[in-house]
N, C-alpha and C positions, 0 to 999 in steps of 0.2 A: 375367378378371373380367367383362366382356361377356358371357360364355357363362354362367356362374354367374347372371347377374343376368335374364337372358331364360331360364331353367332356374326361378327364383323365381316368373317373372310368367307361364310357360307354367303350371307347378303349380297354382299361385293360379289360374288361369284354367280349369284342368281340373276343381279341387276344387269351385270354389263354381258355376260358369256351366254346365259340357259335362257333368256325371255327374250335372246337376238339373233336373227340368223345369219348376220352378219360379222359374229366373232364365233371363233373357235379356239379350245383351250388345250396346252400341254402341259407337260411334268417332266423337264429335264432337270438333266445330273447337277449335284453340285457341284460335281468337280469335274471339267472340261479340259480340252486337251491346252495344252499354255499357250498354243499359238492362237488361239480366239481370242485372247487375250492382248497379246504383241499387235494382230491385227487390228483391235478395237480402241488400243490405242493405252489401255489401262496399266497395260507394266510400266509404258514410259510415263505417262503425266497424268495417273491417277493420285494424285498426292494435296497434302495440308501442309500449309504452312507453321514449320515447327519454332517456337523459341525454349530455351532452359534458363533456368536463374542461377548464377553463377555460384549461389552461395547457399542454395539446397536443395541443387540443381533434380528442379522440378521443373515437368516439359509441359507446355504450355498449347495450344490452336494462337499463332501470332495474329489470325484475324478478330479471334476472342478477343483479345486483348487490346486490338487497337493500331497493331506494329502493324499490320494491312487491311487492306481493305478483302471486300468478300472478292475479288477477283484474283487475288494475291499481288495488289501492287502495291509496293510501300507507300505509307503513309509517311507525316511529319512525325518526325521522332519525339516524344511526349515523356513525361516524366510519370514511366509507371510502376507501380512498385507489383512487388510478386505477392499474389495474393495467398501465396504459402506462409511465406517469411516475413516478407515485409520490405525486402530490399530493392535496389534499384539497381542491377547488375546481371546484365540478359548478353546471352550470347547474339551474334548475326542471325536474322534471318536462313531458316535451310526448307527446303521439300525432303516432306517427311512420305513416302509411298505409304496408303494407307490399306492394300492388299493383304489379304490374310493367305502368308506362305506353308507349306506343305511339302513334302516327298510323298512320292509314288515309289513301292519297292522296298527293299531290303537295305538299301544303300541311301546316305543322306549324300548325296554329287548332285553337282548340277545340272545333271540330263534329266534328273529325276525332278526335276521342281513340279512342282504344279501348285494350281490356287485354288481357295476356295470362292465361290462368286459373290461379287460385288453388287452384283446388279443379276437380276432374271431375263433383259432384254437381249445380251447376246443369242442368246438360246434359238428364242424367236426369228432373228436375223440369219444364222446361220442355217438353221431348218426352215426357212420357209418356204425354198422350190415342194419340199416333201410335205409340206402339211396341208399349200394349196393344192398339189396336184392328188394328195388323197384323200383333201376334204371337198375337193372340185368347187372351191371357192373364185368367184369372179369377182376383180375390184371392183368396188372397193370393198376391203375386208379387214378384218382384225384377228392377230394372234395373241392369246389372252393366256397369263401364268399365275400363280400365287405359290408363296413359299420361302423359304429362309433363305436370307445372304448374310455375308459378314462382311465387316470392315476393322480396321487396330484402327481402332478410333485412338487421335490423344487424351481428349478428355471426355469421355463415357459421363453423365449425370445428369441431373433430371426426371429422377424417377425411371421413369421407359422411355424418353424422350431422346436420350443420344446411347446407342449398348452398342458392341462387337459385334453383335447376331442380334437377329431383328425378320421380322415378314413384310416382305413386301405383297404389295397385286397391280399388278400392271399389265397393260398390253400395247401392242403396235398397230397400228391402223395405216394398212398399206390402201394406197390410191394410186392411180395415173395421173400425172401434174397435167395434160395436154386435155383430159377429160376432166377434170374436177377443180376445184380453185378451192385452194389449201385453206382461207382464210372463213369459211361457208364451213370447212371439215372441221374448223378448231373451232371457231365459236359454237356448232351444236356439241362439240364432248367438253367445252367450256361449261354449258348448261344439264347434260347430263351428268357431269360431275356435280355442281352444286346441287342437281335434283336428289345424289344418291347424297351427299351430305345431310339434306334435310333428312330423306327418310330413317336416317339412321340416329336422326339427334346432334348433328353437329351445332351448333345456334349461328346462325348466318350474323347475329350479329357484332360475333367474337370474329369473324374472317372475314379476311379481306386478300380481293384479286390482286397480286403486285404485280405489274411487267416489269419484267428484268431489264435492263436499259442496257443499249449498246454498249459494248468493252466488259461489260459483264457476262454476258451470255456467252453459251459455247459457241468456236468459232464457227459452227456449219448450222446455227439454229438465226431461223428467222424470225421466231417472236418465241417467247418464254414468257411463264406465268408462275409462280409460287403463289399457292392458296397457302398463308398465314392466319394464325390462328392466335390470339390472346389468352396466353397459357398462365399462370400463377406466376411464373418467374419472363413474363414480357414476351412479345408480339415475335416468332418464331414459325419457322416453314412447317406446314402441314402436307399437304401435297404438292404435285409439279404436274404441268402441263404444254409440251414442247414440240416444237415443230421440226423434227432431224434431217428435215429433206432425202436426200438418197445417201448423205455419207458414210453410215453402219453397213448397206448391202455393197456399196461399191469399195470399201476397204477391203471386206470378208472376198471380194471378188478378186481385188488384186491380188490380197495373201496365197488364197487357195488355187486360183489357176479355176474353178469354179463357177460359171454363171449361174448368176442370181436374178433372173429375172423370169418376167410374165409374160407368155404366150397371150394375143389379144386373138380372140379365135375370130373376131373380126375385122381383123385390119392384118392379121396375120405376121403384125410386128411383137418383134420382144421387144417390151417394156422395161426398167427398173425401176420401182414404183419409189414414190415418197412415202415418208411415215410422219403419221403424227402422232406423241407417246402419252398418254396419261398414265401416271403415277402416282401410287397411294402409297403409304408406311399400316400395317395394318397397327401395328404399336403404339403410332401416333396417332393414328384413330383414335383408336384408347381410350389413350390419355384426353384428348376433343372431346370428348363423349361426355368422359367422367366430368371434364370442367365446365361442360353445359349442362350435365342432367345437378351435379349435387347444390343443395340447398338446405340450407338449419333455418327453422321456421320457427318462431316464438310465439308458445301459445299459454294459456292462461297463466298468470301469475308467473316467475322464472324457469319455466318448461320450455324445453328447446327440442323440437323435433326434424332431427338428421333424417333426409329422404332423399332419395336418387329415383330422379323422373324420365328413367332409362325407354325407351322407344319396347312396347310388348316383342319386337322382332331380334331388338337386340339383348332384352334382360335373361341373364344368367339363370332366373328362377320366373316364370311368368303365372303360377298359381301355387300358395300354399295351402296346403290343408289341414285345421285343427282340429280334433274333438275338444267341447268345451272344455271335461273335465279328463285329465288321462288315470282318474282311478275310477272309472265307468265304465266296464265291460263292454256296455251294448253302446257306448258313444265311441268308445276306441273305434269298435267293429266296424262300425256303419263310416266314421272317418277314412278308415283306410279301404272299405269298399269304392268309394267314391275317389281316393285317391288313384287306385288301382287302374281303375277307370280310364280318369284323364289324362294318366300319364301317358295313355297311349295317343294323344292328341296331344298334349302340350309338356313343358321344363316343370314339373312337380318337384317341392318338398313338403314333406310329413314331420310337423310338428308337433308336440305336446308336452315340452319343459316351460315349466314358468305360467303365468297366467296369461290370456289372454291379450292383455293390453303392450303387456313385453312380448309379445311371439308379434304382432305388429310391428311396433318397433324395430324389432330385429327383420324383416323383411321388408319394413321403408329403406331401413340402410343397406340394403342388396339392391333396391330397386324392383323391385316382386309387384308386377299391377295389383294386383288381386288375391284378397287371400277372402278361402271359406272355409265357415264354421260353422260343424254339426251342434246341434243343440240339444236339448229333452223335448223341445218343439217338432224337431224332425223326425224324432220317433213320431208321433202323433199327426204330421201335416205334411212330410215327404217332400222336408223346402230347407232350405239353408240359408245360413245368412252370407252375402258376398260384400265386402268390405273395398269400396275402390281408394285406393296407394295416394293418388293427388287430391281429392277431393274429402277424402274420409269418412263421403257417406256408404250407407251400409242397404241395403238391400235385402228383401227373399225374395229367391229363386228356387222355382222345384226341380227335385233333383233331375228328372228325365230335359229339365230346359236348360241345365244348367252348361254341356258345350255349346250348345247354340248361341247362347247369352254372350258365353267369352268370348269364341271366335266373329261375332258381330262388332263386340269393342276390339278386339284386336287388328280388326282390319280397317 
C-alpha cells in the first residue's frame, strides 16, 4: 500500500509539475507562523457542523446526519435517531473548528499556539513573489505542492476516505484576469484532471463533474467543481477544482503590510493575479483506484479469481519472478538472475512458496501485470514464459527480449 501510494503522488507529480514548464513545485513547513492562518481566514471559519446525542453523547458532522445541509444551513428538523444509541435527543447545532492545535516552545500559553496545516495552498500564496521571481516564471504559471495536512475530523471512517492526516497534491495556477479569461484556464485543468484520472485508473464511469451551486460555494469562488466518485459506501467527493480569484494573495496582503503581486515587464504594471486551484486527496485516490481496478472473476466450476487491474504505472509490484520449482538449484539460480536484472528497470518480487498456480493468484490480488516463469525449458532455449494479469495468457520471451517486451506493454 505504501508503494502504491508514493507510485500515485510520483504520477501526479510527473503529470502536472516535471512534463510542464509552466508549473513549478515547493515543500513548505507543516507548521507556519499562525497568522497565515488568521489571515486565510481558517482560525475563524474553518469549522463543521457539530451535533452530540444527549444520551451517549457521541458527536456527530450535523451535515452527515441531515441537521444541515453541506453549506451549513439548517435544515427541517427530522426525526433522527443517533446512530450510536438509537435515541432521538441531540443537542443545538455548534461550529466545531476542525484545525489541528499545537504549541511551539516549552510553555503551553497562548503566544505559543500554532497549527498544523490544513491545506498546502497557503504556502503557495504566501511564497509566491519568491518563487516567481527565483523561478523567473511569467504568467501564467502554477505553484505546485504534495504532502501531509491534518484536520480533527468528527467522524474519521471509510477506510482512507475521511482520517486526521492525510496527502494531499495540489497547486495554484496564477494568471492575469485582464490578459486571460478565467473560464478557457478552468476548462483545460477541467480536462487535464480528468486525463491524469484516466491514466492512473480512476474509471470515468464511477465520476462524476458536480458544480457546486450558488450559496454553496465559497464566498470569493466563481464556479466550483467536486469530481465525485461512486465509492462502496455511495457517491462522495474525490477531488475539487475552483476558481479563488485574487482573494488568498489579497488577504495575505492586507495581514502582512506585504505586496503580492507580478511585475508585467511589459506594461510595467503590478499585477495581483487570479488563481485557479486544482485539488487532489492522494488517499482518495486510493481508495478510486482500488474500487475501479478490483474484480472477482468466476471461473470454471465455483473458482472465483480475485484480481486488481491496477494501471503498470501505478501497481505496487509491476513483474514477479518464479523459478518453477524452488528445490532446483539451477532454476532458483537462473530465477533470481533475471530477477536481479529487472529490478533495475522495474517494482520486482521474487517468489517461490507454493506452486505455481498460487504464486499467480497471489499476484492478481496485488495487481502485479506480469509475472515470469523460469522453467527446465529455459535452461535449454534461453525463453521464459510471461504470464499477462488481465488476460491470462501466457507467452515465451527470450530472455535478452524480455525488458523490451515489458516496457512496450507498459507504455
Amino acid at each position: 500500500g505504501s508503494q502504491m501510494k508514493k507510485n500515485i503522488r510520483d504520477h501526479w507529480w510527473r503529470f502536472f509539475v516535471e512534463s510542464r514548464e509552466d508549473v513549478v513545485g515547493i515543500d513548505a513547513a507543516l507548521i507556519m507562523n499562525p497568522k497565515v492562518w488568521e489571515a486565510s481566514g481558517h482560525v475563524g471559519n474553518f469549522s463543521d457542523p457539530l451535533v452530540e446525542c444527549r444520551k451517549c453523547h457521541s458527536r456527530f458532522r450535523a451535515d452527515h446526519l441531515g441537521f444541515t445541509d453541506a453549506a451549513g444551513k439548517p435544515t427541517e428538523r427530522k426525526d433522527i435517531n443517533c446512530p450510536e444509541c438509537g435515541k432521538n435527543d441531540w443537542t443545538e447545532t455548534q461550529q466545531f473548528n476542525t484545525m489541528l492545535k499545537t504549541f511551539l516552545g516549552p510553555a503551553e500559553e497562548s503566544a505559543n499556539v500554532a497549527y498544523l496545516r490544513p491545506e498546502t495552498a497557503q504556502a503557495m500564496f504566501v511564497d509566491f513573489v519568491q518563487v516567481q521571481q527565483t523561478s523567473r516564471k511569467k504568467l501564467p504559471f502554477g505553484i505546485a505542492q504534495n504532502g501531509r495536512a491534518f484536520r480533527n475530523e468528527i467522524t474519521p471512517g471509510n477506510f482512507i476516505f475521511r482520517t486526521r492526516e492525510f496527502d494531499l497534491m495540489e497547486f495554484e495556477y496564477f494568471f492575469d484576469p485582464k490578459k486571460s479569461q478565467w473560464e478557457e484556464i478552468f476548462e483545460f485543468w477541467k480536462k487535464e484532471m480528468e486525463q491524469w484520472m484516466s491514466e492512473v485508473g480512476i474509471d470515468a464511469k464511477k465520476t462524476h463533474a458536480v458544480d457546486i451551486p450558488d450559496g454553496e460555494r465559497a464566498h470569493y469562488s466563481k464556479r466550483t467543481i467536486d469530481f465525485e466518485f461512486d465509492f462502496p459506501f455511495g457517491q462522495k467527493e474525490l477531488f475539487g477544482l475552483a476558481y479563488r480569484g485574487d482573494f488568498d494573495l489579497e488577504q495575505h496582503e492586507k495581514a502582512s503590510g506585504q505586496e503580492l503581486r507580478y511585475l508585467d515587464s511589459e506594461t510595467n504594471e503590478k499585477v495581483r493575479p487570479h488563481v485557479i486551484e486544482p485539488a487532489f486527496g492522494a488517499d482518495r485516490a486510493m481508495l478510486a483506484i482500488l474500487a475501479s481496478a478490483f474484480e472477482e472473476q468466476k471461473l470454471e466450476g465455483d473458482d472465483i479469481r480475485t484480481v486488481l487491474h491496477l494501471k503498470p504505472v501505478i501497481a505496487p509490484v509491476q513483474v514477479a519472478v518464479f523459478p518453477l520449482m524452488k528445490n532446483k538449484p539451477e532454476l532458483v539460480a537462473k530465477a533470481r538472475e533475471i530477477f536481479t536484472t529487472l529490478k533495475k528497470d522495474f517494482r520486482c518480487e521474487f517468489d517461490d512458496n507454493g506452486n505455481v498456480g498460487k504464486r499467480y493468484r497471489r499476484q492478481d490480488e496485488i495487481g502485479t501485470p506480469y509475472c515470469v516463469t523460469v522453467d527446465f525449458d529455459t535452461l535449454e532455449d534461453g525463453a521464459v514464459t510471461v504470464r499477462d494479469r488481465d488476460t491470462m495468457q501466457q507467452e515465451r520471451v527470450k530472455i535478452e527480449e524480455l525488458k523490451n517486451y515489458l516496457q512496450k506493454h507498459f507504455n
